[in-house]
PQR file with spaces between the fields and no chain letter, atoms N, CA, C, O and H, PARSE charges and radii, in Angstrom:
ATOM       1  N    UNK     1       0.804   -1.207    0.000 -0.4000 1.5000
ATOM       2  CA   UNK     1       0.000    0.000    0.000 -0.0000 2.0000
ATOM       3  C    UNK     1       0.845    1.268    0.000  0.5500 1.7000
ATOM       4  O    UNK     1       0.315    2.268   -0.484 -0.5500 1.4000
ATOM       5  N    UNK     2       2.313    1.385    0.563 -0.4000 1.5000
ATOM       6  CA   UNK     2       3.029    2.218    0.378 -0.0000 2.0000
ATOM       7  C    UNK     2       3.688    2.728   -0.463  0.5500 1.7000
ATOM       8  O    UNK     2       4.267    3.814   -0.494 -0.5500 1.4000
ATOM       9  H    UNK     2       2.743    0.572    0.957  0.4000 1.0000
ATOM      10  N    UNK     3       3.574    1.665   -1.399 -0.4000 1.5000
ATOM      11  CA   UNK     3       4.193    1.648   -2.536 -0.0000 2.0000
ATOM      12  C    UNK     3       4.083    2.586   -3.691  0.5500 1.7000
ATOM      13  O    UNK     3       2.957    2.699   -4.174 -0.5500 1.4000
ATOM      14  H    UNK     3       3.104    0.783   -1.374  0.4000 1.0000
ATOM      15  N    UNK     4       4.966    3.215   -4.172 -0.4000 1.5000
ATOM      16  CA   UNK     4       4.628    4.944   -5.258 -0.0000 2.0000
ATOM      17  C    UNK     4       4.544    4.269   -6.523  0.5500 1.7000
ATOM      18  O    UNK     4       5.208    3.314   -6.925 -0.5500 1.4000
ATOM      19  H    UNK     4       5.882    3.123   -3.780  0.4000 1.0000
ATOM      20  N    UNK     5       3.357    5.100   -7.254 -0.4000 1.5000
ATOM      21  CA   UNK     5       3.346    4.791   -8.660 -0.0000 2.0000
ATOM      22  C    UNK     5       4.256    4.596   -9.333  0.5500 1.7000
ATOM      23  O    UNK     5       4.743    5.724   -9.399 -0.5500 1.4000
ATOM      24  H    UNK     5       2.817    5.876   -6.927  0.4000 1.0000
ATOM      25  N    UNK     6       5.126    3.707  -10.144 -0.4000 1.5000
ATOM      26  CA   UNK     6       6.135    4.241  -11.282 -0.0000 2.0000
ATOM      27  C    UNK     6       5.694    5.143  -12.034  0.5500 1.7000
ATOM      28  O    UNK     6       6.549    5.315  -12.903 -0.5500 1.4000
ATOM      29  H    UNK     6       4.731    2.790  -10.091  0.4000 1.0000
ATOM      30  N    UNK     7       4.771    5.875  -12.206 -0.4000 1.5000
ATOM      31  CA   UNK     7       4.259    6.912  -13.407 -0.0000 2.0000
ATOM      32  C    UNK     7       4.453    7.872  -12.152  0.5500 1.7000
ATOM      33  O    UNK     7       5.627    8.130  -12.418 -0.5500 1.4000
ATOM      34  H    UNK     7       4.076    5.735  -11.500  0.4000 1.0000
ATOM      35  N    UNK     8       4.302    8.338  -11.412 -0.4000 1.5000
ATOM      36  CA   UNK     8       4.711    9.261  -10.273 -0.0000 2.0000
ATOM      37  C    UNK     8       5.954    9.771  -10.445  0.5500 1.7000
ATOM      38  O    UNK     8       6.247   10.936  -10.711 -0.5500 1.4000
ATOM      39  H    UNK     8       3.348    8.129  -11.196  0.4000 1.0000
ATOM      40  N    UNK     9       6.857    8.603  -10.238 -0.4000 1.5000
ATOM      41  CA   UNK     9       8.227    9.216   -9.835 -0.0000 2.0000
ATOM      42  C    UNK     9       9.003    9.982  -10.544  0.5500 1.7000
ATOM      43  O    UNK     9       8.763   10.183  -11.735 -0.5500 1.4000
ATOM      44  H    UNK     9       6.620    7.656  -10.022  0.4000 1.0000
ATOM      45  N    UNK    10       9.947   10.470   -9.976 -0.4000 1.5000
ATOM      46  CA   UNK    10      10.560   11.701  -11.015 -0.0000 2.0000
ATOM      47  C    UNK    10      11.953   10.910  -11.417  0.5500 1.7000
ATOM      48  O    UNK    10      12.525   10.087  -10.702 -0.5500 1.4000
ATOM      49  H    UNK    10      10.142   10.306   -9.009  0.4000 1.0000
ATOM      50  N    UNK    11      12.217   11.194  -12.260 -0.4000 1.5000
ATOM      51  CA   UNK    11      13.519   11.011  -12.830 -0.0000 2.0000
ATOM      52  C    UNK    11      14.333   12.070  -13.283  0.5500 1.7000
ATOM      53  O    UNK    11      14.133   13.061  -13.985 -0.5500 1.4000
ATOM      54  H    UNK    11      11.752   11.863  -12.841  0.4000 1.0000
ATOM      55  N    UNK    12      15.457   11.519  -12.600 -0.4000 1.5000
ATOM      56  CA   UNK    12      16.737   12.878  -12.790 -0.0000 2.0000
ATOM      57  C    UNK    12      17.087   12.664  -14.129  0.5500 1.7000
ATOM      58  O    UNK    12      17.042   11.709  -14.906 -0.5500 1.4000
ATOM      59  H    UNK    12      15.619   10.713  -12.030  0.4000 1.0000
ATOM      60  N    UNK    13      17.476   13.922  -14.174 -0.4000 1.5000
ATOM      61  CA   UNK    13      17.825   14.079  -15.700 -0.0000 2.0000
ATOM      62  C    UNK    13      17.019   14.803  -16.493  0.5500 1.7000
ATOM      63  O    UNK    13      17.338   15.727  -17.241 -0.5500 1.4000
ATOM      64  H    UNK    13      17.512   14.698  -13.544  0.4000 1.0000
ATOM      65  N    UNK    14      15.601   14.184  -16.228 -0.4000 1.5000
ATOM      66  CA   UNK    14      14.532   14.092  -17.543 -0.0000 2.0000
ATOM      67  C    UNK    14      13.748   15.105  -16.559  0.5500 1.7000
ATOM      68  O    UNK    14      14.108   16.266  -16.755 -0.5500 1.4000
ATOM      69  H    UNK    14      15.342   13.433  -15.620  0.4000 1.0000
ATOM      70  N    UNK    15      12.952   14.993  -15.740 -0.4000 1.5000
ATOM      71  CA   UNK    15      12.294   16.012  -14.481 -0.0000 2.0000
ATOM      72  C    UNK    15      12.756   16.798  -13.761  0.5500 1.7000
ATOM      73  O    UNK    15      12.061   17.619  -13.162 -0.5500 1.4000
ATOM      74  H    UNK    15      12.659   14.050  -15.581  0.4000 1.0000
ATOM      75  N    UNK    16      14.281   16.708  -13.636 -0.4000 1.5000
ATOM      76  CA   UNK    16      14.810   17.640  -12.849 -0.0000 2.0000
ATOM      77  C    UNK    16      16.786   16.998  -12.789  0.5500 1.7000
ATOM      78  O    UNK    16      17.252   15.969  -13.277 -0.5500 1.4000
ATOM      79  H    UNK    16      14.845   16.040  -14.122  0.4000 1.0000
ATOM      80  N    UNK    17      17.383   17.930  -12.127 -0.4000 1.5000
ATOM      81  CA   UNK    17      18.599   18.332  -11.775 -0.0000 2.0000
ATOM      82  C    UNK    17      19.004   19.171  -10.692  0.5500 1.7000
ATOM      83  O    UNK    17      18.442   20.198  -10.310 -0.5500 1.4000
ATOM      84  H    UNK    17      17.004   18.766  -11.731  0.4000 1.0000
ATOM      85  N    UNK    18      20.162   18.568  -10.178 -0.4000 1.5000
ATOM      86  CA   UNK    18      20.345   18.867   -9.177 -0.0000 2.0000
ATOM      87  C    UNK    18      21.959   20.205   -9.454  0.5500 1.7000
ATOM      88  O    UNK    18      23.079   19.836   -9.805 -0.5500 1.4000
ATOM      89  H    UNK    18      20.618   17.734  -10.488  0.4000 1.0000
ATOM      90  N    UNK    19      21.517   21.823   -9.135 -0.4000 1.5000
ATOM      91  CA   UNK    19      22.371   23.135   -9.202 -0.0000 2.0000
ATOM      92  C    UNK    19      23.569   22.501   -8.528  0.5500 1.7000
ATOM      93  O    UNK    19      23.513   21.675   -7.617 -0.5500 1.4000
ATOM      94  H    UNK    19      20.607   22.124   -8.850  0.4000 1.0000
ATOM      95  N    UNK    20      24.732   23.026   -9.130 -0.4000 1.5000
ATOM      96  CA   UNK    20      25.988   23.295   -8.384 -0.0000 2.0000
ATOM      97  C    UNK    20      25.934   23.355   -6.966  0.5500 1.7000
ATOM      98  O    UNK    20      26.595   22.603   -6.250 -0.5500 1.4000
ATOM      99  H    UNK    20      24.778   23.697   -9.870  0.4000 1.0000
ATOM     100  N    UNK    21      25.056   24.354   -6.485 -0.4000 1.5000
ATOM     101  CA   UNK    21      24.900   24.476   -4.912 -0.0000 2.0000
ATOM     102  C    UNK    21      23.948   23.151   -4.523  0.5500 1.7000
ATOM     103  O    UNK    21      23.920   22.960   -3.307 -0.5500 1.4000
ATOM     104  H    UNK    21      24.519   24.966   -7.067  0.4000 1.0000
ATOM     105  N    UNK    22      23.294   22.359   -5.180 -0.4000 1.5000
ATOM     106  CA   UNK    22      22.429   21.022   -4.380 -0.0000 2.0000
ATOM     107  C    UNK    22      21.251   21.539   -4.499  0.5500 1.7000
ATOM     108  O    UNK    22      20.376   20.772   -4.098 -0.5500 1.4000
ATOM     109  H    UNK    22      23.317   22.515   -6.167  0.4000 1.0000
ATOM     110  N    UNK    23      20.826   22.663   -4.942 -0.4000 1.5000
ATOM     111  CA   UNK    23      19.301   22.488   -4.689 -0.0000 2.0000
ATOM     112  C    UNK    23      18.863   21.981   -6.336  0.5500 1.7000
ATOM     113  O    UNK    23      19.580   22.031   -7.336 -0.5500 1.4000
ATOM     114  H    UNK    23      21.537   23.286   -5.268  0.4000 1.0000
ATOM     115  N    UNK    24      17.649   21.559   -6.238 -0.4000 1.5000
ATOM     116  CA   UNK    24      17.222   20.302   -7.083 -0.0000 2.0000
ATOM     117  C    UNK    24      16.468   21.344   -7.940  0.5500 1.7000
ATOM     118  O    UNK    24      16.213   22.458   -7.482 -0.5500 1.4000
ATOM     119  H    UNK    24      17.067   21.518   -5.426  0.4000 1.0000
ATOM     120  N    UNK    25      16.074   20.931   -9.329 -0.4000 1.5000
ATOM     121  CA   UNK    25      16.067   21.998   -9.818 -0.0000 2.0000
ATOM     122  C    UNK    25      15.079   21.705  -11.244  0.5500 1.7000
ATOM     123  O    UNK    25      15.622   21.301  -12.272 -0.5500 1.4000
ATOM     124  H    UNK    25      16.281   20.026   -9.702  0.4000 1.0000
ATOM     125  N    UNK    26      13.228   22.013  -11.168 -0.4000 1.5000
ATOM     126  CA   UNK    26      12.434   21.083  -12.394 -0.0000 2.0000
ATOM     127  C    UNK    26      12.708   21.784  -13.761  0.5500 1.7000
ATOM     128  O    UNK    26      12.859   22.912  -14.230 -0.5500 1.4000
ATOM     129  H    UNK    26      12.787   22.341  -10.333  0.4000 1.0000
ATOM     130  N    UNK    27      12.694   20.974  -13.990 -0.4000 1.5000
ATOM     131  CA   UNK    27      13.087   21.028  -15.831 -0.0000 2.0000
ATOM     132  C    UNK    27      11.301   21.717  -16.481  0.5500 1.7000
ATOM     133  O    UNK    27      10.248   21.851  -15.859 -0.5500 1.4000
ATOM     134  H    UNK    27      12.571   20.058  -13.609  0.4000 1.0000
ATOM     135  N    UNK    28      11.595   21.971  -17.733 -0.4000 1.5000
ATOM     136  CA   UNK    28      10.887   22.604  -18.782 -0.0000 2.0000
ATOM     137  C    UNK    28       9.624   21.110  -18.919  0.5500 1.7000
ATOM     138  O    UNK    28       8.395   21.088  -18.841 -0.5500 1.4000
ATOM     139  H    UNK    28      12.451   21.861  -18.239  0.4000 1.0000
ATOM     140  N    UNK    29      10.227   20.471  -19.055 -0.4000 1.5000
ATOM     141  CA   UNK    29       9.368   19.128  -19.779 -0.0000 2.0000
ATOM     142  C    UNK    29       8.521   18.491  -17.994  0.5500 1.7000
ATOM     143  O    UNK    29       7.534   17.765  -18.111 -0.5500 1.4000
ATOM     144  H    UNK    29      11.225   20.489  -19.118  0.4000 1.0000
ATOM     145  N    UNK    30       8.805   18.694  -17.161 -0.4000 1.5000
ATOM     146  CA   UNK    30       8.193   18.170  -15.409 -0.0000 2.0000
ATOM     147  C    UNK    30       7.121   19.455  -15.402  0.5500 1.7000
ATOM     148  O    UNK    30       5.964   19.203  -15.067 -0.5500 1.4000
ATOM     149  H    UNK    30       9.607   19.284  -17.066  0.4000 1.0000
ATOM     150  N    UNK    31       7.473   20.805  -15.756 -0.4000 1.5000
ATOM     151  CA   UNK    31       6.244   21.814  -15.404 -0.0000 2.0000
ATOM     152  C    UNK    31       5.026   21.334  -16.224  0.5500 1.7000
ATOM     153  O    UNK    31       3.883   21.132  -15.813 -0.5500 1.4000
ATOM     154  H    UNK    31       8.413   21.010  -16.028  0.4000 1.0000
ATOM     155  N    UNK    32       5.536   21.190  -17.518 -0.4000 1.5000
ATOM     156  CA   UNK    32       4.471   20.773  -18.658 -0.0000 2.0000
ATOM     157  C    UNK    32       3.511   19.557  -18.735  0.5500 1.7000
ATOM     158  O    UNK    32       2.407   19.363  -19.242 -0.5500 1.4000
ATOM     159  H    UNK    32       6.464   21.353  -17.852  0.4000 1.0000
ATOM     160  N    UNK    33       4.688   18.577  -17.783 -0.4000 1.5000
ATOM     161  CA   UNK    33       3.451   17.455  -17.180 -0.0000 2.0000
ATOM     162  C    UNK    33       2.923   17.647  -16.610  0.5500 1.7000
ATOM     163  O    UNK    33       1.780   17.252  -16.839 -0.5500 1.4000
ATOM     164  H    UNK    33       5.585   18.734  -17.371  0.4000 1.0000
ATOM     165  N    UNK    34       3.155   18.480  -15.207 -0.4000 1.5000
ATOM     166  CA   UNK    34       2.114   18.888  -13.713 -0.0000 2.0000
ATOM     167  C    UNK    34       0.885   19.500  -14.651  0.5500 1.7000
ATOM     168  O    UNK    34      -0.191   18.903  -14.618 -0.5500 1.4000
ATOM     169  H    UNK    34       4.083   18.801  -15.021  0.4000 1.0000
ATOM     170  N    UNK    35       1.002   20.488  -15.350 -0.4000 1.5000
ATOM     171  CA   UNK    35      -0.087   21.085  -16.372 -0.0000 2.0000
ATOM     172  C    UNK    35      -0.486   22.481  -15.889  0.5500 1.7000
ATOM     173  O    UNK    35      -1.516   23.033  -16.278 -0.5500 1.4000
ATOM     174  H    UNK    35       1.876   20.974  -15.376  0.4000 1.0000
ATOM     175  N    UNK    36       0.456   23.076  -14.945 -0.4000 1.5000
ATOM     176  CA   UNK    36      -0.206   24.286  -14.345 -0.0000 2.0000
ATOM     177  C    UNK    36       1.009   25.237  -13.829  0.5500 1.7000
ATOM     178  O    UNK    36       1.985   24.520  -13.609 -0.5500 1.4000
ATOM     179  H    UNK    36       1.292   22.628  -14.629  0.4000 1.0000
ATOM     180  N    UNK    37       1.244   26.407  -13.599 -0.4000 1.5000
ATOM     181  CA   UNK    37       2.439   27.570  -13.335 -0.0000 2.0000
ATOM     182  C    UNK    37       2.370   27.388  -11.396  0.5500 1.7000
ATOM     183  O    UNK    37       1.279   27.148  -10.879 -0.5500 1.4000
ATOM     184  H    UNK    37       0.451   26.989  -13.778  0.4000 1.0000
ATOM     185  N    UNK    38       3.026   27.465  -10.944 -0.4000 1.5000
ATOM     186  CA   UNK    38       2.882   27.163   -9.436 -0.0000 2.0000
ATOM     187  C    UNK    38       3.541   28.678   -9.029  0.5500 1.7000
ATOM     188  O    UNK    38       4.068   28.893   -7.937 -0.5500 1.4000
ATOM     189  H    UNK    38       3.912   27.659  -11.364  0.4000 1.0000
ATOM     190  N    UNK    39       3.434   29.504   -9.917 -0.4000 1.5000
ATOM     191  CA   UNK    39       3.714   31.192   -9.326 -0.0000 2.0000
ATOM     192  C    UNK    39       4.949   30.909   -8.696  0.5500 1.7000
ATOM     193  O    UNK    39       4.748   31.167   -7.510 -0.5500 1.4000
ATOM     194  H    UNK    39       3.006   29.330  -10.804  0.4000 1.0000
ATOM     195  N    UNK    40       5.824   30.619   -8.798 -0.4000 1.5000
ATOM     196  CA   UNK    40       7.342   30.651   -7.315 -0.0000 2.0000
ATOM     197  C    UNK    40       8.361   31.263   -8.299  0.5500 1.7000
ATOM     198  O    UNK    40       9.429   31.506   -7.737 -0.5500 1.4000
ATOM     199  H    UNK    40       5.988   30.409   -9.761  0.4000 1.0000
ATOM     200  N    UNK    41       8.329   31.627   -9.800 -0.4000 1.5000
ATOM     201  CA   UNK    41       9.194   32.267  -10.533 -0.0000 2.0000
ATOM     202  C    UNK    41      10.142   31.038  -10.632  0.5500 1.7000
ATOM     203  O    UNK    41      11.223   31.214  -10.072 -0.5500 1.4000
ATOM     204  H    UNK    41       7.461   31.429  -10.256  0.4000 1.0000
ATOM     205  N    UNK    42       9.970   29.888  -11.201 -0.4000 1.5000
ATOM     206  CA   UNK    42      10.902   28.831  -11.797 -0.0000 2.0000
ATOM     207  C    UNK    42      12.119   28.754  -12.600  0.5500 1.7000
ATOM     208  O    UNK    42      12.031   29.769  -13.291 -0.5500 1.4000
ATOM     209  H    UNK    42       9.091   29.745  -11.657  0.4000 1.0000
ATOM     210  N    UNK    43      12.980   28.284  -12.860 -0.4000 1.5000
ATOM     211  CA   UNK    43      13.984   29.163  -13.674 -0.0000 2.0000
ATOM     212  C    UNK    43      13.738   27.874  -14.915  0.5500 1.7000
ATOM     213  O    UNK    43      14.693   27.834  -15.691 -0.5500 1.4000
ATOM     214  H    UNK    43      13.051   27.459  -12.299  0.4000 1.0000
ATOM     215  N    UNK    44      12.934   27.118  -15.137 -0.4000 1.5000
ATOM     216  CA   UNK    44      12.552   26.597  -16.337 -0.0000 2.0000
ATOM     217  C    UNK    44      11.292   27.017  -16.583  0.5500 1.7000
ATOM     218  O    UNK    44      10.996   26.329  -17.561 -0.5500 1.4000
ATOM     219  H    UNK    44      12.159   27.150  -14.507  0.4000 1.0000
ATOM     220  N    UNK    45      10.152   27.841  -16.287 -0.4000 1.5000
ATOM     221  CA   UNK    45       8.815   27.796  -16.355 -0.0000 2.0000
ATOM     222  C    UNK    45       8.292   28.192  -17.520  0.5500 1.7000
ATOM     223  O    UNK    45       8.588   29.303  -17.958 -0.5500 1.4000
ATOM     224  H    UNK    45      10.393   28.400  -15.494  0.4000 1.0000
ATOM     225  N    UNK    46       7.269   27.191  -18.336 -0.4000 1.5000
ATOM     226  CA   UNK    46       6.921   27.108  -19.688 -0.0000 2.0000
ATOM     227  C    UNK    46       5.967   28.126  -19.883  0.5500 1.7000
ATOM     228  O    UNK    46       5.466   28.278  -20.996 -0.5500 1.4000
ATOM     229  H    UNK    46       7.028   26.289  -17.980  0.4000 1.0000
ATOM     230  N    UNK    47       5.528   29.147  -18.518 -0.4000 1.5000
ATOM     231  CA   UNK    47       3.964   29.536  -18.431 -0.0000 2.0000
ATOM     232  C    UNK    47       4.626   31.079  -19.045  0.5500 1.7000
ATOM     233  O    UNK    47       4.040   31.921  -19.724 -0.5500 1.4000
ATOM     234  H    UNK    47       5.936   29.023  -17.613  0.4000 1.0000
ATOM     235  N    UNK    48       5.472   31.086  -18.743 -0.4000 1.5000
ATOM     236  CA   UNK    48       6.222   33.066  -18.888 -0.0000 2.0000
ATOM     237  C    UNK    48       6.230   33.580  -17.374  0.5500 1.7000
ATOM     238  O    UNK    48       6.609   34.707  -17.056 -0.5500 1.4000
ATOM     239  H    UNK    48       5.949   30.401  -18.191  0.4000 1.0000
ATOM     240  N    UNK    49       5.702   32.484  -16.362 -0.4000 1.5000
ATOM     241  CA   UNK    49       5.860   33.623  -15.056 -0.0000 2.0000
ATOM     242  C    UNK    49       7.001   33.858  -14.657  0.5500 1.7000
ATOM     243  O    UNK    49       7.775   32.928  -14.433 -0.5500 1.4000
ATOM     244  H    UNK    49       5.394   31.568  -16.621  0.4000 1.0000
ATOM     245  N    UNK    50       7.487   35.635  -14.414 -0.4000 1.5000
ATOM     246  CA   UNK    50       8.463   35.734  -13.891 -0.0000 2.0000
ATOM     247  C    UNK    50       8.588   36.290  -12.159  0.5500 1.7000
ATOM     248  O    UNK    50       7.650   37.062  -11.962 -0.5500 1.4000
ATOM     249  H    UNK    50       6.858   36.390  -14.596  0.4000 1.0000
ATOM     250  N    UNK    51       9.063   36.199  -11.459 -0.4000 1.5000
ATOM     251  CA   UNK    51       9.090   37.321  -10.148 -0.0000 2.0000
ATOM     252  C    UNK    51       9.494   38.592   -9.948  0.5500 1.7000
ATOM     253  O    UNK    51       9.389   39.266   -8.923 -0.5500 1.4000
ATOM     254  H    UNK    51       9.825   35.572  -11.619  0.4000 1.0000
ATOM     255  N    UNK    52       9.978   38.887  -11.024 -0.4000 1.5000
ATOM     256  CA   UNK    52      11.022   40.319  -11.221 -0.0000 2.0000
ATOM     257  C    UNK    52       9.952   41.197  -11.738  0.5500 1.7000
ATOM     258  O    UNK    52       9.852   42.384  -11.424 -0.5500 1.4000
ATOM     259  H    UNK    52      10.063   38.340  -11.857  0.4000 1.0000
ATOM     260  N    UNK    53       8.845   40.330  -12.854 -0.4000 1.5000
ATOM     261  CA   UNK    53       8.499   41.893  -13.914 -0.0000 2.0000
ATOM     262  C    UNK    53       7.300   42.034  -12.677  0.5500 1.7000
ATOM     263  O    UNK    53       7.312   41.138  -11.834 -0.5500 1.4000
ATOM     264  H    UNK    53       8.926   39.366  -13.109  0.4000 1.0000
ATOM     265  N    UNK    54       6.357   43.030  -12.550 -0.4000 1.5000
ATOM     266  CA   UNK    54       5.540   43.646  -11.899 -0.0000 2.0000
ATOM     267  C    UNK    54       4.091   42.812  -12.182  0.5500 1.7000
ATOM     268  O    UNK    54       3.079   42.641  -11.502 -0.5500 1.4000
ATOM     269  H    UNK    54       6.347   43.758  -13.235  0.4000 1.0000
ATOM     270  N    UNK    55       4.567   42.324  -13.716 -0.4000 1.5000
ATOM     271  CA   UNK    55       2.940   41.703  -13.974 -0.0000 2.0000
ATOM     272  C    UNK    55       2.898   40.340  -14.265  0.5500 1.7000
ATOM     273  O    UNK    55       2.045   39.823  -14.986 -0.5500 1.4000
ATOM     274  H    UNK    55       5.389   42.463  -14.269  0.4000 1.0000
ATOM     275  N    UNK    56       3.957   39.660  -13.622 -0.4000 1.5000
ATOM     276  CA   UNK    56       4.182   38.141  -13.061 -0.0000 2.0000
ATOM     277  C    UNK    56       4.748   37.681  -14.759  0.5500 1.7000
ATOM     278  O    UNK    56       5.329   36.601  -14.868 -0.5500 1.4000
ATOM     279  H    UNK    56       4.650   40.080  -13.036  0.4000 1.0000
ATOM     280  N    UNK    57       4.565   38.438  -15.854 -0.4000 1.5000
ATOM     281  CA   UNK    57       5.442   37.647  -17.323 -0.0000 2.0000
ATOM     282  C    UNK    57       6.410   37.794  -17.315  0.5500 1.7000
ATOM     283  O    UNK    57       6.872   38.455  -16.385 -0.5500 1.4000
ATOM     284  H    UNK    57       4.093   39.315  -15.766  0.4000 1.0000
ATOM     285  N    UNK    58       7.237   37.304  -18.273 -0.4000 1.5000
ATOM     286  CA   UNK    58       8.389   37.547  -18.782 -0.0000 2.0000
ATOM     287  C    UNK    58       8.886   38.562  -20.278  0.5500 1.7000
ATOM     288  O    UNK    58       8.364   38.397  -21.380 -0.5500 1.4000
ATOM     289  H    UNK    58       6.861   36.767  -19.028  0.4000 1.0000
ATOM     290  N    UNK    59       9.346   38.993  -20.158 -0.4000 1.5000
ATOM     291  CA   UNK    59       9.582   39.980  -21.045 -0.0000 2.0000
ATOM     292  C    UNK    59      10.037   39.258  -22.418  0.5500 1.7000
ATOM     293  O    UNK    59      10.887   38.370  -22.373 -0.5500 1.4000
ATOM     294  H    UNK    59       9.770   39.127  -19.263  0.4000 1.0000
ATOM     295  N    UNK    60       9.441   39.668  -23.665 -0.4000 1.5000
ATOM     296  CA   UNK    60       9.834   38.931  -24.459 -0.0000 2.0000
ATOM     297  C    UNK    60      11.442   39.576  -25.128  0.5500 1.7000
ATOM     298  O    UNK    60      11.586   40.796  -25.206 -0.5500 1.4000
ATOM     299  H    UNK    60       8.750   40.389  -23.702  0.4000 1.0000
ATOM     300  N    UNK    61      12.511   38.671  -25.552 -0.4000 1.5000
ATOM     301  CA   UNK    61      13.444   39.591  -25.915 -0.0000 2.0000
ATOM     302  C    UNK    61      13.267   39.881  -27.504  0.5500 1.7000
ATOM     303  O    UNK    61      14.006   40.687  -28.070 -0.5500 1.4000
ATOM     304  H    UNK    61      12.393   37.680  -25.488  0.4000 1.0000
């Protein structure tokens, strides 16, 4: 009963990576599965949210 889905689990590499400093870190392709922007300013986030601009996007260059 404790047991985690294999379709659950994350896989490094492909869902995420772990920064120079250790903190763990979701990839472009893990936001796009969850299916939704979780507002925290992501440094892969597919949605455009940023924390910097005033109106939560990203500036296009």
């Amino acid at each position: 009963m404790d047991r985690q889905n294999n379709e659950n689990k994350l896989k490094e590499g492909e869902d995420f990576y772990y920064s120079p400093e250790g903190y763990k870190v979701f990839t472009e392709k893990f936001h796009l599965k969850r299916g939704y922007c979780c507002k925290n300013g992501c440094r892969h986030c597919p949605y455009g949210f940023s924390l910097t601009d005033p109106e939560g996007r990203k500036k296009k260059r």
